[in-house]
PATOR-361287 format. One line per field, with one value per residue: residue number from 1; y, z, x of N, C-alpha, C, O in turn; residue in one letter. Coordinates in pm, whole numbers, plus 50000, padded with zeros to 5 digits. Layout:
# residues N
k = (NUM ...)
nv = (Y ...)
nw = (Z ...)
nu = (X ...)
cav = (Y ...)
caw = (Z ...)
cau = (X ...)
cv = (Y ...)
cw = (Z ...)
cu = (X ...)
ov = (Y ...)
ow = (Z ...)
ou = (X ...)
r = (a ...)
//
This chain:
# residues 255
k = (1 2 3 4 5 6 7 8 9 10 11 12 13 14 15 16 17 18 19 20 21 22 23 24 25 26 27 28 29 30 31 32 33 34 35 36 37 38 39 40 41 42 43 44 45 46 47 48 49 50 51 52 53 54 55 56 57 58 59 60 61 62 63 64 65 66 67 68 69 70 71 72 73 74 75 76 77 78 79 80 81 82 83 84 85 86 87 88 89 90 91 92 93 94 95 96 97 98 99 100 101 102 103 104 105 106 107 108 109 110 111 112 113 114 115 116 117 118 119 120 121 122 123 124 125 126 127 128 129 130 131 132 133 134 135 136 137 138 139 140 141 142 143 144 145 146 147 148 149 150 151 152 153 154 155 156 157 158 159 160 161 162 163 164 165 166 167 168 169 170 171 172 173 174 175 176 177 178 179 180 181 182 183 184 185 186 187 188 189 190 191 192 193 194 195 196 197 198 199 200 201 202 203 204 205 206 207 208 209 210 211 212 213 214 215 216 217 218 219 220 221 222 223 224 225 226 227 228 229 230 231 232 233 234 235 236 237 238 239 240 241 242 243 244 245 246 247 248 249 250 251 252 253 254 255)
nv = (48375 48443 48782 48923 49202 49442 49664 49895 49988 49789 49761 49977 49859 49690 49758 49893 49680 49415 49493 49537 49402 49302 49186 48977 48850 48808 48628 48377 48246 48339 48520 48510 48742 48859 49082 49206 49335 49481 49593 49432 49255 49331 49399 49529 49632 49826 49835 49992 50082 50249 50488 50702 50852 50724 50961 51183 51385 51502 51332 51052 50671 50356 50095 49836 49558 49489 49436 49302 49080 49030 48964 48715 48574 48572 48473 48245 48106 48112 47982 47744 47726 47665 47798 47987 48180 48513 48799 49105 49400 49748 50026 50324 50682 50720 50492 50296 50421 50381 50150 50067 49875 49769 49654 49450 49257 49180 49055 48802 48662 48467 48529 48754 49030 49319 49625 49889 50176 50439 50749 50924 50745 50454 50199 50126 49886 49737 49641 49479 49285 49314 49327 49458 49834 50118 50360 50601 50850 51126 51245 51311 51065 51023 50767 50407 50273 50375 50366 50072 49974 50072 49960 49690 49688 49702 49544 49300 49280 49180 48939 48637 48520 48715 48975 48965 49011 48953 49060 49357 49450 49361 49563 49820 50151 50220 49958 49896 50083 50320 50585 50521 50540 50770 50684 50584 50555 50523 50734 50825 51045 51323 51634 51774 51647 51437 51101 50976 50893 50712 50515 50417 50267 50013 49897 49701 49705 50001 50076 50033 50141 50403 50369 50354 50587 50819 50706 50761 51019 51120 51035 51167 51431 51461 51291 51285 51200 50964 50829 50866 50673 50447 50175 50228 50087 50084 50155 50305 50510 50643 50744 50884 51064 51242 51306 51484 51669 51766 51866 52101 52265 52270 52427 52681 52754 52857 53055)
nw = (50393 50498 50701 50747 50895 51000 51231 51442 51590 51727 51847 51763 51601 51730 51781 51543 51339 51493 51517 51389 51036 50958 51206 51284 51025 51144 51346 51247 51116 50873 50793 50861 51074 51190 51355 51375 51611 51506 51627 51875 51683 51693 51701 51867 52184 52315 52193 51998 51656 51422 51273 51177 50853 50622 50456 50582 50602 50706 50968 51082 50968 50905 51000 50791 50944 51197 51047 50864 50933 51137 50914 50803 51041 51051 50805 50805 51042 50903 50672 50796 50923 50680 50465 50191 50067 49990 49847 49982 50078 50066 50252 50100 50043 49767 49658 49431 49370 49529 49402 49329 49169 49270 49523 49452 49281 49476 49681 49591 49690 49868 50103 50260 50333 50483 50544 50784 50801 50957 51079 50863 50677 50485 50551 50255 50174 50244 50081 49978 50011 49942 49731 49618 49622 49746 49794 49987 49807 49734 49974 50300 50584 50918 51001 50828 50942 50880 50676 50585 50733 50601 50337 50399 50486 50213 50077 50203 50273 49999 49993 49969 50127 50331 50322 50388 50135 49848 49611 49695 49729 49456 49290 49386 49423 49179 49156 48930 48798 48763 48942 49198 49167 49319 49668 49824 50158 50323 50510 50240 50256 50315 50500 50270 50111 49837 49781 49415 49209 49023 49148 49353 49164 49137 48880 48750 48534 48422 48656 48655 48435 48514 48762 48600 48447 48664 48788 48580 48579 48826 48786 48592 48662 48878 48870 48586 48491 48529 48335 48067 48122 48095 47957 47797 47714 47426 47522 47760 47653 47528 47703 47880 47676 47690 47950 47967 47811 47966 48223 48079 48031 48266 48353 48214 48287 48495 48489)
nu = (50080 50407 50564 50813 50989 51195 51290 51346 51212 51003 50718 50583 50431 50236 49980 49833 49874 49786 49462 49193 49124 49402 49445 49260 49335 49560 49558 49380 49555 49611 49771 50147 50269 50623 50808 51125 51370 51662 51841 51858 52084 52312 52661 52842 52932 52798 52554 52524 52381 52427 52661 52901 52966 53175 53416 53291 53017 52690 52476 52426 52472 52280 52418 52518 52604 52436 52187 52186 52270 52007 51875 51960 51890 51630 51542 51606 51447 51230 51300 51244 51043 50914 50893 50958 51270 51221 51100 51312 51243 51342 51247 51247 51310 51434 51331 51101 50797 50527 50249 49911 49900 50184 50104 49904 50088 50302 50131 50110 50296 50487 50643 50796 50987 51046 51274 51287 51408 51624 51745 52016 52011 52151 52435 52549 52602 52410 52192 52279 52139 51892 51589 51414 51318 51084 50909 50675 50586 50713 50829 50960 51004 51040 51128 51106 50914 50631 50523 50626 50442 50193 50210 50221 49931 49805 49862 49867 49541 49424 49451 49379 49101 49142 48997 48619 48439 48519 48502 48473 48747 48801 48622 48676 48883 49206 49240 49055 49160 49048 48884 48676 48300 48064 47914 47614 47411 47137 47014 46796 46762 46903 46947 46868 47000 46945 46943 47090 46845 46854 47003 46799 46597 46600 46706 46927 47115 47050 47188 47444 47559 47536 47716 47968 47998 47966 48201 48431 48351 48465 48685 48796 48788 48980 49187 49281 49529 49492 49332 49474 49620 49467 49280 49032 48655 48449 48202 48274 48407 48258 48094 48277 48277 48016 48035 48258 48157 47930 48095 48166 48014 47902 48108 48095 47817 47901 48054)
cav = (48459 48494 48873 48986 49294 49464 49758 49977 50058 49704 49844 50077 49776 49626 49798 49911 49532 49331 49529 49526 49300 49195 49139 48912 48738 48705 48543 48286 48224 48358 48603 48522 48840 48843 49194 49202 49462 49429 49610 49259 49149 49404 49333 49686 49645 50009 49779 50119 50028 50325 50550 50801 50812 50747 51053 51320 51445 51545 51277 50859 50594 50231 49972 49690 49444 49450 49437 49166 48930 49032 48927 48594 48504 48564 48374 48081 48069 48132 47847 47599 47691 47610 47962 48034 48310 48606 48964 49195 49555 49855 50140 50455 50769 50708 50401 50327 50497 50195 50173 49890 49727 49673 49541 49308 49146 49101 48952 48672 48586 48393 48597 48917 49093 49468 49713 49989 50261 50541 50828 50970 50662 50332 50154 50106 49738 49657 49690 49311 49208 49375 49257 49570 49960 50125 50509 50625 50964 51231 51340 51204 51044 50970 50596 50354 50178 50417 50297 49927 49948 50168 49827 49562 49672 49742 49376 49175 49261 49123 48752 48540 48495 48816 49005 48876 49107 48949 49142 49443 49457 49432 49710 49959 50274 50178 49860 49875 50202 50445 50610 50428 50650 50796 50536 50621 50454 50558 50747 50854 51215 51422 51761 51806 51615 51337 50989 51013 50852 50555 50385 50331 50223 49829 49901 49701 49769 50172 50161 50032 50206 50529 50401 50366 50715 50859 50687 50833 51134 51159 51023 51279 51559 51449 51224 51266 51140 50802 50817 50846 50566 50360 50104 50279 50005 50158 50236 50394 50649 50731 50784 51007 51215 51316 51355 51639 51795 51849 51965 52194 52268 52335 52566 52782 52805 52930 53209)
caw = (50369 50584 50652 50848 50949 51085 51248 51579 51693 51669 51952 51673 51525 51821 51765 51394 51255 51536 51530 51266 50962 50976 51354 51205 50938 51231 51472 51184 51050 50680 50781 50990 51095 51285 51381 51463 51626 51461 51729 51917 51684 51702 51773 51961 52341 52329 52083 51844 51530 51341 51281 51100 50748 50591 50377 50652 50608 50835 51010 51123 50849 50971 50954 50761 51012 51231 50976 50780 51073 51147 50806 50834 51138 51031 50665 50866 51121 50832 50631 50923 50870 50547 50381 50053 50085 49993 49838 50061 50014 50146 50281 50088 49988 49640 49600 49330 49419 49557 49342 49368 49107 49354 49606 49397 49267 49598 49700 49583 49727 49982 50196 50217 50457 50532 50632 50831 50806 51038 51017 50780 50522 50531 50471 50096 50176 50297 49949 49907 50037 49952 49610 49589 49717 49757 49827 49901 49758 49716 50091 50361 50744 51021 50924 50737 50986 50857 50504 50610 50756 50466 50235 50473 50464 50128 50019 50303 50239 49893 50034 49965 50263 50459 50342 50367 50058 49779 49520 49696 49653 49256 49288 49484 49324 49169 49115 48831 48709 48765 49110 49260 49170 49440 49662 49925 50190 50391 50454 50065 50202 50480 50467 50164 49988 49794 49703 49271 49159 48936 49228 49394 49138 49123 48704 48742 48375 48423 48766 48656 48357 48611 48854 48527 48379 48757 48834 48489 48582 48905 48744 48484 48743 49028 48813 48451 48405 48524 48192 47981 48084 48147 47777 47783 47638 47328 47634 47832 47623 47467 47871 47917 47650 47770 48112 47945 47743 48070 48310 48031 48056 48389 48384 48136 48374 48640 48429)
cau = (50198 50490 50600 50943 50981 51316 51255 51432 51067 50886 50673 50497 50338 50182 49861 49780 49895 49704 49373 49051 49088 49490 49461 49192 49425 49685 49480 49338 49695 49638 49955 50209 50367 50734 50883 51284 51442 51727 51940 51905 52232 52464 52794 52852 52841 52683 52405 52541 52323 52479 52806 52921 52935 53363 53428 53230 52865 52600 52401 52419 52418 52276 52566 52486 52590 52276 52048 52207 52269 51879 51756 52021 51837 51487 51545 51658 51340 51100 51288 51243 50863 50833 50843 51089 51297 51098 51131 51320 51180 51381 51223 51318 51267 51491 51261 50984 50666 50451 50113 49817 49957 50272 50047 49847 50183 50317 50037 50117 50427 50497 50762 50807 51082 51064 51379 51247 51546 51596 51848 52038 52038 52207 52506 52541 52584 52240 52105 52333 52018 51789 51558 51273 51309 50967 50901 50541 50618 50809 50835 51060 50966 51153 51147 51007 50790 50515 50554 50612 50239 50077 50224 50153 49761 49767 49941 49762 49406 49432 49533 49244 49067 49186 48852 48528 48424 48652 48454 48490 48902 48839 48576 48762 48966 49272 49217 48993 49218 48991 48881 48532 48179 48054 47863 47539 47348 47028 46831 46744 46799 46982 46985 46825 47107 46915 47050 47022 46756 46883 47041 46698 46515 46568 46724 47079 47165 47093 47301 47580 47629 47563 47847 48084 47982 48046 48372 48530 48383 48541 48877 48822 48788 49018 49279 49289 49623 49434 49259 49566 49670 49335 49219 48914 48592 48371 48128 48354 48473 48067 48018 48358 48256 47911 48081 48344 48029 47871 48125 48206 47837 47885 48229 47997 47724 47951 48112)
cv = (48488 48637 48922 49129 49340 49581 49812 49977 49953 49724 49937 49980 49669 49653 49803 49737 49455 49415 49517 49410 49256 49159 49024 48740 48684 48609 48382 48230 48236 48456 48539 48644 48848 49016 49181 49280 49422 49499 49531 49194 49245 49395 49439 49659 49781 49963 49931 50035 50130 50383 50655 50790 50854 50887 51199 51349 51408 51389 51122 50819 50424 50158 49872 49569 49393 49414 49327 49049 48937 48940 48784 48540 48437 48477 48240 48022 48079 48023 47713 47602 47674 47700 47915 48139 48422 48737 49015 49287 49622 49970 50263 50546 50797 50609 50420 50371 50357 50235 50049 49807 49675 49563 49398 49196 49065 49014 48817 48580 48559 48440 48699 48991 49265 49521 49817 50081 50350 50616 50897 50887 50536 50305 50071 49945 49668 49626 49504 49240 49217 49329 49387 49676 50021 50297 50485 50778 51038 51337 51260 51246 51036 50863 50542 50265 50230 50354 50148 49920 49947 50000 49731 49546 49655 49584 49312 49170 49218 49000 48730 48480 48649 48917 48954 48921 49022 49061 49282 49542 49491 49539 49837 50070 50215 50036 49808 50004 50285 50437 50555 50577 50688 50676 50643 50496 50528 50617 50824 50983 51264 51548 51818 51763 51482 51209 50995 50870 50741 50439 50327 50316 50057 49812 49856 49741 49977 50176 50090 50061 50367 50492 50383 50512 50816 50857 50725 50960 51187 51152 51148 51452 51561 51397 51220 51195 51002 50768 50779 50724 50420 50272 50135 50134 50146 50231 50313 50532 50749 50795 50891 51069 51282 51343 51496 51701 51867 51890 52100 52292 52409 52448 52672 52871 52892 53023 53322)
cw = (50499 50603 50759 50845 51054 51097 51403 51661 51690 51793 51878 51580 51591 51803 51633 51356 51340 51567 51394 51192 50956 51104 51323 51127 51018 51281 51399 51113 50877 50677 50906 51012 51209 51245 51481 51514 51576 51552 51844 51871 51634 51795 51882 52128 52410 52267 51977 51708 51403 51335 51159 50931 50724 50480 50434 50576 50704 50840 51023 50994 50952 50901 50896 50852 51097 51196 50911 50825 51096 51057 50771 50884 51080 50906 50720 50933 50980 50729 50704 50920 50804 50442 50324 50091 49972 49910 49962 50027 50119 50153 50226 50027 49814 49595 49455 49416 49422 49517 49413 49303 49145 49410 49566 49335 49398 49685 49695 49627 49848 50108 50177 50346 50449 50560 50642 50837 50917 51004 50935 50631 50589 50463 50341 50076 50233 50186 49900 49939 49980 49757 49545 49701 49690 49828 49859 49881 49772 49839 50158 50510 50745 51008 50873 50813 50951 50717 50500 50621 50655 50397 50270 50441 50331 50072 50097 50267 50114 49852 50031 50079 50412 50449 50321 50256 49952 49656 49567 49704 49515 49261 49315 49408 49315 49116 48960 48715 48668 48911 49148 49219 49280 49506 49819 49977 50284 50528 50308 50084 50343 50384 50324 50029 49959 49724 49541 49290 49123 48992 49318 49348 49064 48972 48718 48617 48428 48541 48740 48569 48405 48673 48729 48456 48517 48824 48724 48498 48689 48839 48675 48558 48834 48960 48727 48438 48413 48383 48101 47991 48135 47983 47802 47678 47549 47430 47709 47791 47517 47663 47900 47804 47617 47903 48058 47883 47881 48207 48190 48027 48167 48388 48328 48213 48473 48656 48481)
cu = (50270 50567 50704 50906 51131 51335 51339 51315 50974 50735 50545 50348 50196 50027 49769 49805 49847 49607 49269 49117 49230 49467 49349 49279 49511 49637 49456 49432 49695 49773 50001 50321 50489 50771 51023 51320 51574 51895 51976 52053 52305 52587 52863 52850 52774 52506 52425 52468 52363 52627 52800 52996 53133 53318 53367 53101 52797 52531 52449 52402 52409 52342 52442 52515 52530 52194 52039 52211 52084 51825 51845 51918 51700 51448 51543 51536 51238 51173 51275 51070 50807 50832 50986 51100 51231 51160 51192 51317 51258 51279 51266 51329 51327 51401 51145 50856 50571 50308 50006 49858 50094 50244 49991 49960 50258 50225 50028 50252 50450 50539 50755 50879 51082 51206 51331 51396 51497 51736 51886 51986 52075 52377 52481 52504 52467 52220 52156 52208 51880 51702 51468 51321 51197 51010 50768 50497 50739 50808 50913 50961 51045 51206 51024 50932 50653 50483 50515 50472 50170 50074 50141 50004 49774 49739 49845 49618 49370 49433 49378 49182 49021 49057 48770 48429 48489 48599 48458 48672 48896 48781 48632 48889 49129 49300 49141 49075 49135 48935 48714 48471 48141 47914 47758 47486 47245 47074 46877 46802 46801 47034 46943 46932 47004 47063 46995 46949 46759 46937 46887 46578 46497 46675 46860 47149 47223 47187 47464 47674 47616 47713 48006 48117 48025 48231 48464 48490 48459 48683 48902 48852 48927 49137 49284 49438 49611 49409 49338 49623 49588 49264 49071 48793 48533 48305 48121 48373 48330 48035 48113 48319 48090 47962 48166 48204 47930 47948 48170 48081 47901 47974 48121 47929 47759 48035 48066)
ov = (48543 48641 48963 49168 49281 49639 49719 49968 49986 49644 49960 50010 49606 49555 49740 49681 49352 49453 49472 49320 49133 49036 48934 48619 48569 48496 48281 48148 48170 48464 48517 48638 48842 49063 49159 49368 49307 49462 49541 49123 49232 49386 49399 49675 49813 50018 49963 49926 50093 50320 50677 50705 50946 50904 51305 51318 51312 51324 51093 50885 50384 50144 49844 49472 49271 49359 49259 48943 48832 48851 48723 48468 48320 48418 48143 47907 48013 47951 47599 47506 47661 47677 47849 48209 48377 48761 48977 49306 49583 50004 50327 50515 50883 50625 50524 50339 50265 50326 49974 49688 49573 49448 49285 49075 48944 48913 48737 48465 48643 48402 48747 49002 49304 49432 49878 50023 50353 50569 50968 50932 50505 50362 49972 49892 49548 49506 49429 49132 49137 49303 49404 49650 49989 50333 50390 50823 51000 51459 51151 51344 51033 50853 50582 50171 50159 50286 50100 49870 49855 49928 49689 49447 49538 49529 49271 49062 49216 48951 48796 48375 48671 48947 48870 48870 49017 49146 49356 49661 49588 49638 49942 50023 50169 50018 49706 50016 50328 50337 50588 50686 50624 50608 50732 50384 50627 50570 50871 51042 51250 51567 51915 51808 51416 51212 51016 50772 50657 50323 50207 50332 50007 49699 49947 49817 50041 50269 50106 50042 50452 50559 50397 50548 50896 50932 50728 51042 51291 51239 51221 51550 51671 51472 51100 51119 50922 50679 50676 50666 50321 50342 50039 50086 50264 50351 50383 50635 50860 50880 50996 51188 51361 51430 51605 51801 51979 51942 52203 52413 52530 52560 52745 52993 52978 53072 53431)
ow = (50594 50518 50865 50795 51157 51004 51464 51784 51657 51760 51930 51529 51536 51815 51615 51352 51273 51680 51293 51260 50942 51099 51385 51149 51008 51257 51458 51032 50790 50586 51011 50972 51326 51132 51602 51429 51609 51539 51906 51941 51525 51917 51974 52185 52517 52281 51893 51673 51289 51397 51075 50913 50771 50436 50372 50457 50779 50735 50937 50910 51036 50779 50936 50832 51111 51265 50891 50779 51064 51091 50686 50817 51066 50901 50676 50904 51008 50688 50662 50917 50807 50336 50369 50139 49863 49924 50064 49927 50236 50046 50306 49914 49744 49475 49396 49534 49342 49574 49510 49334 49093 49398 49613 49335 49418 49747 49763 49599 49936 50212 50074 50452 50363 50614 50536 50887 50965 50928 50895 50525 50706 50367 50329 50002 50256 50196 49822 49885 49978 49667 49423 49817 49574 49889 49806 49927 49820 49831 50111 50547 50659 51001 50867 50752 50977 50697 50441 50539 50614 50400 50219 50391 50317 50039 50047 50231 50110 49740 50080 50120 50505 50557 50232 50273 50019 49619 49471 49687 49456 49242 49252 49338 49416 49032 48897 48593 48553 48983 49053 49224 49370 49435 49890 49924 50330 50619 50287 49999 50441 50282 50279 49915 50060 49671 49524 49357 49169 48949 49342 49412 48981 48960 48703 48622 48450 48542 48805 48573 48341 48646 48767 48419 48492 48868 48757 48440 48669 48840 48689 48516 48857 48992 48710 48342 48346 48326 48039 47894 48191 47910 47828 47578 47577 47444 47744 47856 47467 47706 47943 47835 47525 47962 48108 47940 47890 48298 48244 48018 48166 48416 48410 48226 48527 48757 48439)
ou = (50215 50656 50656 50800 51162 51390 51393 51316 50860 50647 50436 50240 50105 49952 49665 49696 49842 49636 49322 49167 49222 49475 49405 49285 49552 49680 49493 49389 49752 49855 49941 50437 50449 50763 51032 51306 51602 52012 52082 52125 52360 52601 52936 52742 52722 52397 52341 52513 52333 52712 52713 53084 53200 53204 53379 53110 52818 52527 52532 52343 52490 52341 52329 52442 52537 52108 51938 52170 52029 51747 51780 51845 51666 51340 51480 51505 51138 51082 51296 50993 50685 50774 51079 51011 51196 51280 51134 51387 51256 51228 51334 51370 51273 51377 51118 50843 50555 50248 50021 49867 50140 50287 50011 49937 50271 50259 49964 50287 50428 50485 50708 50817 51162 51270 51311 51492 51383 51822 51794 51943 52049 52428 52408 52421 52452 52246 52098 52184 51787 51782 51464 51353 51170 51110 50710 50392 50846 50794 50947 50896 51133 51329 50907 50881 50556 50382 50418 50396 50099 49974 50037 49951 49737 49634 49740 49572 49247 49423 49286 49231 48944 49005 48785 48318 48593 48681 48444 48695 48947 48851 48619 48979 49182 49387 49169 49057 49134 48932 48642 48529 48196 47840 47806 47486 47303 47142 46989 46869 46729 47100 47004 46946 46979 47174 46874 46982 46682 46939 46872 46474 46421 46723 46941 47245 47325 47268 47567 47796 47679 47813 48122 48229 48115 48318 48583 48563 48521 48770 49001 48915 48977 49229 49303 49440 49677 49471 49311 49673 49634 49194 48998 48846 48554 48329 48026 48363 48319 47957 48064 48328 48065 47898 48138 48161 47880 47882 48209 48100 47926 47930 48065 47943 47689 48084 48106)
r = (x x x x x x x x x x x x x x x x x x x x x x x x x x x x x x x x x x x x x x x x x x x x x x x x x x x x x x x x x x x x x x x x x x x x x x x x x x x x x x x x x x x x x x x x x x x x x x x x x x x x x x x x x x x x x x x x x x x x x x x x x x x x x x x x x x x x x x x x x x x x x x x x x x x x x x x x x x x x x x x x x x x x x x x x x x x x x x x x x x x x x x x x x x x x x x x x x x x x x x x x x x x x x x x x x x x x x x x x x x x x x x x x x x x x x x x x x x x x x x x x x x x x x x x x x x x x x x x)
//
């Protein structure tokens, strides 16, 4: 997978995206990551990458004609390497709320271009480019190079190859649509907290209808609206409801 990147601060990426397991995928060429500054092609001899918005209100809006000449350029070098032009995802707090099941679709695509924003907003006319907008909530940064990252990991470690785990991607919360059981490892017991019982006693059957009866009870505790919208098996839902009979148990107890 080829992944652009057009950002003011490419400087921010130098570290988090070449270190642990993408710095990994870079090195071995399962990603190839390019970061633009995209204040490189502004036509400005100030390099101005913004201005003030026609009609008056508070704050900078980034011109489209940096960004677009940017993502010109970068289409062109990444079709000379072989790559199809790609999703371009905006950065932005109006965006869709980016889930796993974003990541795992992008995943599979070949290209994938970033716009890191900064400022107030943008010019309206970026968006001619633009194919996917992405939020990752209902709060606002400074820019979206924090965002860009969050994705990048999320999407990249999914690429076939990029962990050496592949079974531990499907396992992992979210992925299976409900949140992971809780998971131990030695010694048996610190602090008088024991590891339960059924994981160390050899019984794969009983432990893995424990870590399915745990991980809907966490969902059930921590995320119920997972549930609602989770196709529950026959098994599943005989295991969530002994899990509600006994935290209801428990509220009781603690009346």
């Amino acid at each position: 997978m080829r992944i652009d990147v057009l950002s003011l601060f490419p400087e921010m990426f130098t570290v988090p995206m070449h270190d642990s397991i993408i710095g990994r995928a870079i090195e071995n060429q399962t990603i190839d990551l390019e970061i633009t500054n995209f204040r490189e092609f502004t036509q400005d001899k100030h390099r101005h990458v913004d201005d003030y918005p026609f009609g008056g209100g508070a704050g900078m809006l980034l011109q489209a004609q940096p960004i677009i000449d940017a993502y010109d350029h970068t289409k062109a070098v990444a079709k000379k390497a072989g790559y199809s032009t790609g999703k371009v995802i905006l950065m932005d707090p109006a965006g869709k709320t980016f889930k796993q099941q974003d990541a795992e679709i992008l995943s599979h695509d070949e290209h994938l271009t970033f716009i890191c924003g900064h400022y107030e907003g943008y010019d309206e006319r970026i968006r001619s480019i633009v194919t996917d907008e992405y939020s990752l909530g209902d709060f606002v940064l400074t820019g979206g190079e924090l965002p860009a990252m969050v994705m990048i990991d999320a999407i990249t470690r999914l690429i076939p190859g990029v962990l050496g785990n592949q079974q531990s991607k499907v396992e992992e919360s979210f992925s299976t649509g409900l949140l992971e059981e809780p998971q131990y490892t030695r010694p048996a017991e610190f602090r008088g907290m024991k590891v339960p019982e059924v994981l160390m006693n050899g019984d794969h059957k009983k432990i893995a209808l424990w870590n399915q009866k745990e991980a809907l009870r966490r969902t059930y505790l921590r995320r119920p609206d997972m549930i609602d919208h989770h196709r529950l098996s026959s098994t599943q839902k005989k295991l969530l409801a002994d899990v509600r009979i006994e935290e209801e148990e428990k509220a009781h107890q603690n009346d």
